[in-house]
Each structure stands twice: as structure tokens, then as C-alpha cells.
C-alpha positions in Angstrom: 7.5 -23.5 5.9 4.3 -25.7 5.0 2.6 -22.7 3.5 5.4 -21.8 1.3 3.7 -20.9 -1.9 0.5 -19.4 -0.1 -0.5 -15.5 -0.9 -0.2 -14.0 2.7 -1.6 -10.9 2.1 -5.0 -9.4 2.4 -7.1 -6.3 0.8 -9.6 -4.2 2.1 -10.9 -0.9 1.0 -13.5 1.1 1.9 -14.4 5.0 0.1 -15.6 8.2 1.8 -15.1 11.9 1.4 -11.2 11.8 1.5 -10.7 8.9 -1.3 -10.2 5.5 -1.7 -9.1 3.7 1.4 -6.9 0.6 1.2 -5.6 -1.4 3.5 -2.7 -4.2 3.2 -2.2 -7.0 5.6 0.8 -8.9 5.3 3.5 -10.0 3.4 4.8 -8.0 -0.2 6.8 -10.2 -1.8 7.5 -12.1 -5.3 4.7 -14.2 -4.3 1.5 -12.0 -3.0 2.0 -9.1 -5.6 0.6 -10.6 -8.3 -2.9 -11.0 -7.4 -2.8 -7.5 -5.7 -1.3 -6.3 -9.0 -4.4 -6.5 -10.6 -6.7 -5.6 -8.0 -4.8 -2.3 -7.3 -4.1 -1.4 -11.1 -8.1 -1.7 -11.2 -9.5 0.6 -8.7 -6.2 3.0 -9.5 -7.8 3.1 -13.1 -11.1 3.7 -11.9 -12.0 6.6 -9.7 -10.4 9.9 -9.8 -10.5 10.5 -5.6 -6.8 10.4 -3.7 -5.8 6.6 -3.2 -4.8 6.7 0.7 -3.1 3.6 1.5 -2.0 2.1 4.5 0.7 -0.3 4.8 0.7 -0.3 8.5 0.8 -4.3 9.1 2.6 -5.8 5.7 6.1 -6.2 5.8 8.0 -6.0 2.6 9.9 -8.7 2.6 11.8 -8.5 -1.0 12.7 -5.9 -4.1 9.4 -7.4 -5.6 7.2 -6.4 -2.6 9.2 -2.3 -2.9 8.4 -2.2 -6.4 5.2 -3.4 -6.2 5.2 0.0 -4.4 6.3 2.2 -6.5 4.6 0.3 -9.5 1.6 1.9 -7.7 2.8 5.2 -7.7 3.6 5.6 -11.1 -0.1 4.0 -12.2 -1.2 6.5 -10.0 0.5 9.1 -11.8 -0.1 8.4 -15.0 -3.9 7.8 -14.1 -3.8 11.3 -12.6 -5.0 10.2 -9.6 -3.2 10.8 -6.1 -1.4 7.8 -4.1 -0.5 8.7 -0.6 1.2 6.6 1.9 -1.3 7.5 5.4 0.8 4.4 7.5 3.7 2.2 6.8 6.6 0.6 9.3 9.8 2.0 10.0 11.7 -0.2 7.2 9.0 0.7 4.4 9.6 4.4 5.5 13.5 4.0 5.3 13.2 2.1 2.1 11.2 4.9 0.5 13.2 7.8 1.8 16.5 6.1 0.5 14.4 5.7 -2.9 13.7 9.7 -2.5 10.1 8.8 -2.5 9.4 10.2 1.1 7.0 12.6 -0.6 4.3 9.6 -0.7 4.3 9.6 2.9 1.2 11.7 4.4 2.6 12.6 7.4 4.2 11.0 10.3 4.3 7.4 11.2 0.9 6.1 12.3 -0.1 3.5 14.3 -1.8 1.1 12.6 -3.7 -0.7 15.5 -5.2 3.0 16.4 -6.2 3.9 12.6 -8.5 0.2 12.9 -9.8 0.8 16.1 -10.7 4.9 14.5 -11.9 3.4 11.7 -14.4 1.1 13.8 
């Protein structure tokens, strides 16, 4: 528990025909959503392309880390710009279905390991 207070989370993003992709690595929670907050609200607000993100290898690990998520969703919506989930575990999936927002997934589960290796 020595990096208690640490952000465990990382952000990468890259753009191409489809949209906006981002990537999360690690940990949602009440203490790693606040620097993605602003990060995410940013490039939501700027660009009109779909936001495709992939959630793949972060395990939300408290209400603050699900809400972050659909804190997202709504920005998206408001911004007018598209927010779709393209990979996400089995509990983020569950989570979302039980919060009827299945409709942000893009499709079936993916493997996150194979959409890195595709993406080079």
C-alpha cells in the first residue's frame, strides 16, 4: 500500500479517419479521475470526430471511477460529439448494462492485448 495516493492510470490517444482514439490503463477511481477529468473534458470539447475509447486494461475500482464514465458520455453529448465504448472488461460491461448504458458499447467484447498488437 506504499503508493497509496499515486494516480495509477495512464492516457494515450492517437487520431485517424474513424476519430479520436483513447486509451486508458489502469485504475478509475476517486483518486486517478481527476487529472483524466480534465484531460478528457478537453479533447471531448475540441474536435467533432467520434471519441472511440477503450477501457480494455483499467479496472474500475469505485462509483467514482463508473461515473467518471458516464460523466464522459454526457460531455460527449452535450458537445455533440460521439463516445463509444470499442473495449472494456466484463465487470465495466455488466456495470454499464445494469446502468442501461449498453448502447455505448461498439460491439462485442475485445481483446485488449490484440487491439495493441493491431494498432502496432
Amino acid at each position: 500500500m506504499g503508493d497509496r495516493g499515486k494516480a495509477i492510470v495512464a492516457m494515450t490517444e492517437h487520431h485517424d479517419d474513424r476519430g479520436c482514439h483513447v486509451t486508458l490503463r489502469g485504475q478509475l477511481d476517486v483518486r486517478t479521475v481527476a487529472d483524466l477529468r480534465l484531460r478528457l473534458h478537453g479533447l471531448i470539447a475540441g474536435g467533432s470526430s467520434p471519441v472511440l475509447l477503450d477501457l480494455g486494461e483499467v479496472h474500475v475500482a469505485d462509483a467514482t471511477g463508473f461515473g467518471f464514465i458516464v460523466e464522459l458520455l454526457r460531455r460527449s453529448r452535450v458537445a455533440g460529439r460521439p463516445l463509444r465504448i470499442v473495449a472494456a472488461d466484463d465487470r465495466t460491461r455488466r456495470l454499464l448494462r445494469r446502468a442501461r448504458l449498453s448502447r455505448l458499447l461498439a460491439g462485442p467484447p475485445v481483446d485488449a492485448r490484440a487491439l495493441a498488437a493491431a494498432a502496432g
